[in-house]
Structure formats: C-alpha cells, structure tokens
C-alpha positions in Angstrom: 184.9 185.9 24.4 183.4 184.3 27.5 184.0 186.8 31.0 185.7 184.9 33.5 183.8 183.4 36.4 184.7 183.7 40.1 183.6 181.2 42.1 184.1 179.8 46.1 187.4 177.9 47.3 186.3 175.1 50.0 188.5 172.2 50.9 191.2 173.5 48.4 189.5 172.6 45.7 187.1 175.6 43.2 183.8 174.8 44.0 181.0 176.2 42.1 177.1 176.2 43.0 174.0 176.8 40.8 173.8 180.4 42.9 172.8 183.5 41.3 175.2 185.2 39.6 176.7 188.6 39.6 177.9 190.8 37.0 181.5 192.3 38.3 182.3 195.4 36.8 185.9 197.5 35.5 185.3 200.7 36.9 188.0 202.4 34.0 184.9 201.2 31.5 181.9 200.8 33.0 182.0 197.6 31.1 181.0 194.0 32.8 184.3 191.9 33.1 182.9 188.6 35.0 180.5 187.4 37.0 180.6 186.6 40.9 179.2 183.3 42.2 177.2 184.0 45.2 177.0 181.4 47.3 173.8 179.2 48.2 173.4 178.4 52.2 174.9 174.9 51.3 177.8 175.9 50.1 177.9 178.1 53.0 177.8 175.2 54.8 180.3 173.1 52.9 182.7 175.3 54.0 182.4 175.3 57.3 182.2 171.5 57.3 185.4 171.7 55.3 187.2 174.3 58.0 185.9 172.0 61.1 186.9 168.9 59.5 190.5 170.7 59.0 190.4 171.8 62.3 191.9 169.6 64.8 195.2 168.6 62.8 196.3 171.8 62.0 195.5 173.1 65.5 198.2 170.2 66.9 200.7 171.1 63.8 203.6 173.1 65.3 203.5 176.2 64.8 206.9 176.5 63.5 205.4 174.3 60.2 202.7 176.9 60.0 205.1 179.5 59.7 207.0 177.9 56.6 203.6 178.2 54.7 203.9 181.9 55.2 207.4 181.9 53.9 206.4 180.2 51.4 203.1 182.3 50.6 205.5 185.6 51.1 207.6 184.4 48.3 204.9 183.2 45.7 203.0 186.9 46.4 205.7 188.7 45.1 206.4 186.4 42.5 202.9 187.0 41.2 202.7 190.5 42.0 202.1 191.9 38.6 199.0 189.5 38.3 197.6 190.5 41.3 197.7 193.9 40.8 196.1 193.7 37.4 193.2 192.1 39.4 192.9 194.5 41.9 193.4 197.6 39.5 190.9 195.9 36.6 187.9 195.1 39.4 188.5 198.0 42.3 190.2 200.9 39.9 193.0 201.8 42.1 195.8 202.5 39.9 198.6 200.2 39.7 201.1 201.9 41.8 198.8 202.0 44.5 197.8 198.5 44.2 201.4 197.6 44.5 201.5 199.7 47.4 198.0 198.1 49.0 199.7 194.9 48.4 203.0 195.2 50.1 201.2 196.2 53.6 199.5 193.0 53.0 202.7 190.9 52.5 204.1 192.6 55.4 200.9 190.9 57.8 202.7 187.9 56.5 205.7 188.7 57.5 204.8 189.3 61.3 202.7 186.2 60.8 205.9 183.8 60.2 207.0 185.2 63.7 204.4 182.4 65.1 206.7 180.5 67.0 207.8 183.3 68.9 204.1 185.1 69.3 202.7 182.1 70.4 205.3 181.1 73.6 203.3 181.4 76.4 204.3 182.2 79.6 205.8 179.9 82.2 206.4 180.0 86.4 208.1 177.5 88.0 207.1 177.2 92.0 204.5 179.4 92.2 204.2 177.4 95.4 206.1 174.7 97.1 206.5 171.8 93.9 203.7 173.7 91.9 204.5 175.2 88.4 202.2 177.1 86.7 202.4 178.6 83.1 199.6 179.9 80.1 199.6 178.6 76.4 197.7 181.2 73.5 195.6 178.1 71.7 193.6 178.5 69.0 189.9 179.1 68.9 188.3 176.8 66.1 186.8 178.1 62.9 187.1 181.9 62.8 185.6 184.5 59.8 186.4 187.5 58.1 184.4 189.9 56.0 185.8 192.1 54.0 185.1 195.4 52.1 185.8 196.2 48.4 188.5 199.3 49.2 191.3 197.3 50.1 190.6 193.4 48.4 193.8 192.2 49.1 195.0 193.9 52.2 193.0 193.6 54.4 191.8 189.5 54.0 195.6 189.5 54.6 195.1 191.6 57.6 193.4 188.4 59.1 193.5 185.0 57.7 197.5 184.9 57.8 197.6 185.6 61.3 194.1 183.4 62.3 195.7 180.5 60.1 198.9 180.6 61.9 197.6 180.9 65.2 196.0 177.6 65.0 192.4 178.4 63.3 190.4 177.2 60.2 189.0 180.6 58.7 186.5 181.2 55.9 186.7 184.3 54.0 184.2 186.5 52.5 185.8 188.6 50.6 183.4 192.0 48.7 181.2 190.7 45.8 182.0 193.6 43.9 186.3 193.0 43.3 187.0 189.3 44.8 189.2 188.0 42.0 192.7 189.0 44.2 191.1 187.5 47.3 190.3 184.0 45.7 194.0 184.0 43.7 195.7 185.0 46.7 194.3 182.3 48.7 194.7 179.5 45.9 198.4 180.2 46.1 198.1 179.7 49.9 197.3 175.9 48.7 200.3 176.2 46.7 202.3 177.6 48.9 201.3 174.6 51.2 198.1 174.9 53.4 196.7 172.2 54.0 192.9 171.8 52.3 190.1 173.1 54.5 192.5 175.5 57.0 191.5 178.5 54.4 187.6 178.7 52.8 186.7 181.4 50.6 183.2 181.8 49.5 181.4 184.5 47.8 178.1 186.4 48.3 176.3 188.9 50.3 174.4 189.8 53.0 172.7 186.3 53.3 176.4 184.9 53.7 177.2 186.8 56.5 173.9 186.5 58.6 174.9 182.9 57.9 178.4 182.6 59.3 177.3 185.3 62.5 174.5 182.9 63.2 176.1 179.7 63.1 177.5 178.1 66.0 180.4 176.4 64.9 181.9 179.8 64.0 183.8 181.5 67.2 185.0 184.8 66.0 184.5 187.4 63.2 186.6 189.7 61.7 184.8 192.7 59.6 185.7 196.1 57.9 183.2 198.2 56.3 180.8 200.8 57.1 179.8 201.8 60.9 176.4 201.1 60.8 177.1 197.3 59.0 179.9 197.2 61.6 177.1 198.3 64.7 175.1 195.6 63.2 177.4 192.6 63.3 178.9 193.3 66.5 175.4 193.2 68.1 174.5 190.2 66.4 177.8 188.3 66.2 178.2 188.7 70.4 174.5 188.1 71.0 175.6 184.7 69.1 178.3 184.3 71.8 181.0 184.7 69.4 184.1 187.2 69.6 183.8 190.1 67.1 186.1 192.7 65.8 184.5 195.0 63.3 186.3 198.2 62.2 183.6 200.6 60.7 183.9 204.0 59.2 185.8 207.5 59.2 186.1 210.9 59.6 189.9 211.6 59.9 191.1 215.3 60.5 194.3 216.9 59.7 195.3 220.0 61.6 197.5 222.5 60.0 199.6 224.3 62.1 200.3 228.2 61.6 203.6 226.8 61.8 203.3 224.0 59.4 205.6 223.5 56.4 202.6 224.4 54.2 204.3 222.8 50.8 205.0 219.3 52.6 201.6 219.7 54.5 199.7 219.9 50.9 201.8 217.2 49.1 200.2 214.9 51.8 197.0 216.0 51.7 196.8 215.2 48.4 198.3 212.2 48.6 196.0 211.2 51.7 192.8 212.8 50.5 192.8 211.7 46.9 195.0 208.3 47.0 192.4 205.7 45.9 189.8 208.1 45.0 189.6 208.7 49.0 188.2 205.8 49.3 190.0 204.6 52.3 189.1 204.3 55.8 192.4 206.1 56.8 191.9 208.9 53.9 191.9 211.9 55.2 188.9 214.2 54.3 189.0 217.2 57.0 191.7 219.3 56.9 191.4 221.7 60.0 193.4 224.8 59.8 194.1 226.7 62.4 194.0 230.9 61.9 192.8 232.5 58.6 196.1 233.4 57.2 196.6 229.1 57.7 193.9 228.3 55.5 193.9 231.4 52.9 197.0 229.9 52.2 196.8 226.0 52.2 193.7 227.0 50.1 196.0 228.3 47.2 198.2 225.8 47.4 195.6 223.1 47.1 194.1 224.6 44.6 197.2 225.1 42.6 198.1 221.0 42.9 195.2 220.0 42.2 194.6 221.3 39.1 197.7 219.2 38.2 196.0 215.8 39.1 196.3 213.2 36.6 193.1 211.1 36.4 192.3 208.0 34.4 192.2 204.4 33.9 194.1 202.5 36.7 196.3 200.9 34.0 198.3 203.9 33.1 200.6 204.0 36.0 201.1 207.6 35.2 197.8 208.7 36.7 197.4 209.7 40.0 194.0 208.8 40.5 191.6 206.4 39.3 188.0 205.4 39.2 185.3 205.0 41.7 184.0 202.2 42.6 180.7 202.0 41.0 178.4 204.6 38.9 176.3 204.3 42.2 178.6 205.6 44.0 180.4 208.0 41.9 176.3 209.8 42.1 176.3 209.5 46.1 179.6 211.6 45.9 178.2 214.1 43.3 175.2 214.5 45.7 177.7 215.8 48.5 178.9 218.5 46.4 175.5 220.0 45.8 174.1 219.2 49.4 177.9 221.0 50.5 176.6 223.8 48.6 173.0 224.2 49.3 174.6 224.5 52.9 176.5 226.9 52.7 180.0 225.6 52.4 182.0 227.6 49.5 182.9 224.8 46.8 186.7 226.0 45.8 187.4 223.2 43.5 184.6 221.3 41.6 185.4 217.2 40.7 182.8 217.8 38.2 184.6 220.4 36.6 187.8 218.0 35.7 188.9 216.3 32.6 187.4 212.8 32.7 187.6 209.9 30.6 184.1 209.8 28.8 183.7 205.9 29.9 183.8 204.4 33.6 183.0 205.7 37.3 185.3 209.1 37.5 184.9 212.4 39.0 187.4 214.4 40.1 189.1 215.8 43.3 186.8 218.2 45.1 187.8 220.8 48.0 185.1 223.0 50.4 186.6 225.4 52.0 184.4 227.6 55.2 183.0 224.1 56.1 181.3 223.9 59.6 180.7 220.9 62.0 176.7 221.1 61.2 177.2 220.1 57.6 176.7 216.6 56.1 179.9 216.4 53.9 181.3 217.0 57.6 179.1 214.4 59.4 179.5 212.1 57.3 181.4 209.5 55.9 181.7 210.7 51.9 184.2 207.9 50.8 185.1 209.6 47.9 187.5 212.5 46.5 186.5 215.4 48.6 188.5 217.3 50.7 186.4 219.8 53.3 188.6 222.9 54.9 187.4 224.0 58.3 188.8 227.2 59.9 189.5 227.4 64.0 191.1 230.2 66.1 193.5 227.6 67.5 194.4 224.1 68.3 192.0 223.2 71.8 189.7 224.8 68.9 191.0 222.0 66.5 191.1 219.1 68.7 187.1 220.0 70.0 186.2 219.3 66.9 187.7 216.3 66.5 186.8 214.6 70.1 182.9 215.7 69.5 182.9 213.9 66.2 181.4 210.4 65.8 184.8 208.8 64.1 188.0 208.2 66.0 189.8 206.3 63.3 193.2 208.5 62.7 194.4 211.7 63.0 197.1 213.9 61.9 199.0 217.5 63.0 201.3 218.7 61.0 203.6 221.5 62.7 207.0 222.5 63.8 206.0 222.2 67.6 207.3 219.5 69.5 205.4 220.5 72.6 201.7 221.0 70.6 202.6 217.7 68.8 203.3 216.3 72.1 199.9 217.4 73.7 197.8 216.4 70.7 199.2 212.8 70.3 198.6 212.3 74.1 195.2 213.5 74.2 193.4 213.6 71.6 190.0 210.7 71.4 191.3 209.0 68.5 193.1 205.7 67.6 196.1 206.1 65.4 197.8 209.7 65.3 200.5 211.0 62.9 202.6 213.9 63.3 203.6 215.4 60.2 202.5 211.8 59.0 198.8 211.9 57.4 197.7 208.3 56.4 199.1 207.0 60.3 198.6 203.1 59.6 200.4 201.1 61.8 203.2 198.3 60.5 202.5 195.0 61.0 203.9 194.6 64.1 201.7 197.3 65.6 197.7 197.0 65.6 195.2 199.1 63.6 192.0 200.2 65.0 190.0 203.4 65.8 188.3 204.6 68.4 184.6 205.8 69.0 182.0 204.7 66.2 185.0 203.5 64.3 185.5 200.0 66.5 183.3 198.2 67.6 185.0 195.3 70.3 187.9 195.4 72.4 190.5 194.8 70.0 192.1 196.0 67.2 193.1 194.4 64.0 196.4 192.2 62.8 199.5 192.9 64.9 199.5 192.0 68.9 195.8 192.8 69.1 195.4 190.0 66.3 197.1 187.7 68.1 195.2 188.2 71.1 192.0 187.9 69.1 192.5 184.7 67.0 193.7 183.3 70.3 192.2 182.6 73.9 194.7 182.2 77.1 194.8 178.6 79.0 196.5 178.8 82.4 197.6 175.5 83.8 198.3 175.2 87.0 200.4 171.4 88.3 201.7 170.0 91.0 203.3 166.2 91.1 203.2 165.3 94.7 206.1 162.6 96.2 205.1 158.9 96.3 203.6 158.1 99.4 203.3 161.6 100.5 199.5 162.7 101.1 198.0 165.8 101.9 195.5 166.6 104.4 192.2 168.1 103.5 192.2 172.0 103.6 189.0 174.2 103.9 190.7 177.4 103.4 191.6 179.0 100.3 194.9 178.1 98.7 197.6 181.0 98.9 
C-alpha cells in the first residue's frame, strides 16, 4: 500500500512540484507513514503570486463577509475533529485527548477571529477643529507569513492565519516538515468553508523556504514559533528586509512551590504541565522551584509516587497519559540530558530510561532531578522533553532571582495560599504570562501570548489584540470640506 503524499496548497487548488521528498514518520512506530513535498523556489513563488494576485479583492471585501468564513470554518473543524486529531496524533504522537485539547484552543483563535467587524472599527473624531473631522482605519498589510513548529501543528497556524486572513491579508503558511498533514487539511476546509482561492497558501519545506519568504519583498510580515536561536535569526533578517516580525522562541518556565502550597493539587499540575505532550511545549513547565527543604523533600515524594503511575504509549490509546517523542533524534538529545544532569552533579530521583516502554517508536519516560543548581545545562537549557528539574531556595526573592537572571521569560507559575506573595510575584516578576495556582498560564483567545526576554523577539505578541495590531497598520485621515466660495488665507505657522 502506497504512503500518502503531502503536498503544497496555492490558489486553492493541491499543487505538487518535482521537489525532493521527505519521509514523514509515526513516532508510536518508528515506521515511515508518507512523504512531505518540499517545495522548489518556484513553487515558492507560485504562491506568493497566487496570495498577491488575491490580494486586492479580499482586502476591499467587508469584513463582516470575512467573518462568515470563520463561522463557517469553526463549524467544519469540529465536524471533522476526529480526523484531525488522528493526523496530529499519527505524525506528532501527542495522544488523542491532548490533540483534542491542542485543537480546541485553535478553534477558539477562530472564534475571536469572527469578531472582525468589531476589532477592525477604527476610531473616529468629529471637529477636531473648526469643520475638520479626523478618524483612523486598522487596514490590512498585503501578503503576510507564518512559520510554524512541529509541537503544536494545528494550533498555532491557527494562532495566525485566521486572524491575518480576516484582517484583510493574503498569508502563506509553512507549516513543520516533520507533521504537516493537519495544517494542509485544516486549510483545505478553509476553501470549503469559503475562502476565496489565493487568500490562504500553504507550502511545504525547510530552511530554504523560509530564507525565501524573509527575503522577498512582496512579503510584509512574518509570523514564527520555534526555537530562540531560529527565532534570533529571523527577526534579524526578516526586519533587516524591512518587514514586521514576530517570532516567539524558546523556554524555561519555573514553578514555585510555596511552603504553603496545596502540595497534592501543586503535583497533579506539575505533572500535567511537565509531562503533557512529552514536555514538548513551549509553555511546559520544566523547573519546579521549591521554596524550604521540608517544601521539596516533600513535593519530591509525591512526584515520585505519581509518576510511577504514568501511563505511556502509543498516542491512539486514549488511556495513556503520555506519548512519543518526536523523533529518535530527539528522544537521544533528551537521554543525553539525563547523563550530562548527572555527570554534574544533580541527583537523578526518577530515571525515563528506567520506564516501561513500548519496544517500537520514539519513547522515554518522565524524568525528575532533584538538588539542581542554576549552573547546570538541563537548567540552562531548553530540554523539550519529559524532564522535570527541582531546585531548592531559602525563600521566594530567592525564587524569583532565579527566574529574572534566566535567559527565558515565557511563563511562570506560584502556587500558594498567599494572596499578598501571589500578588507581589505576578506584579513583578520579568516574565510574560504568570499563573497563580495555574501552571500552563496560556492566554484565551481574546488575550495575547508572548514571553519576555530571549523568548520574543519584536514588539508584539501573538493572536489576540497584539494580533490584531500586527496583521494590521493604523491610517489616520484627517478632512476638512471648506464652504463654497470661502477661501482661506495662507498660514506659515503650524496648524493647532
């Protein structure tokens, strides 16, 4: 039986190149189920042909008729949900329930999407001087991109296009090479649902692709999430272009425990928030910073108790709790953490290695250092994987010093009893989103997501108001109609 073959989307239509192809892979197996397309520079260029030829009469359609594609979109997602989770699960690994989950928060951008008649009003004066009315329209900004990583493949495209498309803008996706089935569905039922062909591209590849649309200068904005140092890299060379970037880049997010913490609700979201996805999340957190011995002695049994009880195994069995990594690449990265954690001198409580694993596919179990220090790599870094790290501190300036000297400023958590230490935390603590007995604090729709630090790199933050404000640029007109037969005289000074 032949393995299905994902190609690009341009002009509504599949297209498909003589590009190289790329094996795509089921994480639960190990075993290839596809191949990618990746795209050739012409089809690169077909598509942005195809999104500026689109351009001008969906900029002038009213917004209001842009919105009724979302409604209809909204309703053709969930009618298709099952299918689209069976992509994400069968190419990324995530288990079902969480892909459910990963794809509601998507449907949700939608939803504040729809709201584009009201987003998009403008403001308006009247006499701002004698006869003279003056009032700003958000308008569009051409052809816009988004590149996005393999964690989250339906999510987050649905963190962007939705709102680009209803602002007014063309937008060609790039979704991850490694799981972009869901992207490419998702977006045929946009054409379904009734965007117009061209407003919404979709082609495949790598890093050639993406130097590509940054150097191109018929693209006017780009949209990334991925790793800091890919995110450095194309907001350097996207703005040296002259273009308008957003790119959200990597992680480090703490969790402090109070000595006052409900201990048993603390853990349940740790592990929910540590080892959800494999911890393959930007918002996972992977520091949990107690504060006082008897804190962590503590938190350090309980962990250890739960999770021993971790269910682990193919993404299809929505009984498991955790699924696959990624890749076998990556699955080795994250085993070499545990021994460089080790060689360092952090105490390895619970070994991944150590778990019950499926003989096929990319898994390793949930891992936990405990006596971890800010010096050590699976500290410093960004591990993306199921490891946990425990750091003990005398107390919470103690707590919160470590997370204001650390690179990341993505998202935050304290989980405590203390409304006045919660209170001083969430208002001054250097990072972006902060939960309070909350531990994966991601924003609804109607709010913005973005970090802080290393882990943003432009001035605004993704989907929500910040979206708007990115897939749009202000126009202030400023209009006088002067009586018939009235003239004014000439004035040198400055008009006030």
């Amino acid at each position: 039986m032949s393995k299905p073959l994902i190609g690009h989307l341009i002009a509504g239509q599949p297209y498909c190149d003589n590009g190289q192809r790329q094996p795509l892979y089921n994480p639960a197996t190990g075993a290839v189920c596809g191949e990618v397309l990746l795209a050739q520079p012409a089809t690169v260029e077909r598509a942005i042909d195809a999104a500026q030829s689109a351009y001008p009469a969906w900029r002038d359609t009213p917004p209001l008729k842009r919105a009724r594609v979302m409604f209809a979109l909204k309703a053709l997602l969930e009618a298709h949900a099952d299918e689209l989770c069976e992509l994400i699960t069968d190419q990324h690994g995530k288990v079902l329930h969480d892909a459910l989950g990963e794809l509601q928060r998507g449907i949700e951008n939608i939803e504040y999407a729809a709201g584009a008649p009201e987003l998009l009003k403008g403001d308006y004066s009247r006499n701002v001087g004698a006869n003279i009315d003056s009032w700003s329209d958000m308008q569009p900004l051409g052809v816009v991109a988004g590149i996005t990583p393999f964690n989250f493949p339906a999510m987050v495209p649905l963190w962007m296009w939705p709102l680009a498309v209803v602002c007014g803008n063309c937008f060609i996706l790039k979704p991850s090479e490694r799981d972009p089935a869901v992207a490419l569905r998702i977006a045929e039922l946009a054409q379904q649902a009734g965007l117009p062909p061209g407003v919404l591209n979709v082609v495949n590849g790598g890093r050639e692709v993406v130097e590509q649309l940054l150097d191109d200068h018929r693209i006017k904005a780009v949209s990334f999430v991925g790793s800091t140092p890919i995110a450095a890299s194309i907001y350097a060379r996207g703005s040296a272009a002259g273009k308008r970037v957003q790119a959200l880049g990597g992680a480090k997010n703490h969790a402090v425990i109070m000595p006052d913490a409900d201990l048993d609700n603390a853990v349940s979201a740790l592990m929910g928030a540590a080892f959800g996805s494999c911890g393959e999340r930007c918002m996972a957190i992977s520091a949990a910073v107690a504060v006082g011995d008897a804190t962590a002695d503590a938190l350090v049994a309980r962990l250890r108790t739960a999770m021993a009880e971790l269910r682990i195994g193919s993404g299809r069995d929505n009984s498991n709790d955790m699924g696959p990594l990624i890749s076998a690449e990556h699955r080795d990265k994250v085993i070499g953490y545990l021994q460089t954690g080790v060689e360092q001198g952090a105490e390895l409580v619970v070994d991944g290695r150590d778990a019950q694993l499926p003989a096929a596919g990319y898994f390793l179990g949930a891992s936990l250092f405990d006596r971890v220090d800010a010096s050590m790599s699976i500290y410093r870094d960004e591990i993306f994987g199921p490891v946990l790290c425990l750091l003990r501190v005398p107390d919470l300036a103690a707590a919160m010093q470590l997370i204001d000297d650390h690179q990341y400023g993505n998202g935050t958590a304290i989980f405590t009893r203390d409304g006045e230490a919660a209170r001083y935390f969430c208002d001054n603590i250097s990072v972006g989103m902060v939960g309070v007995n909350v531990p994966l604090p991601v924003p609804v729709a109607y709010h913005s997501f973005g970090g802080w630090k290393r882990s943003l790199f432009g001035d605004l933050s993704a989907y929500g108001p910040d979206g708007v404000r990115f897939y749009t640029q202000r126009k202030t007109v400023t209009q006088r109609w002067p009586s018939s037969g009235v003239r004014d005289g000439i004035s040198y000074s400055f008009p006030s």
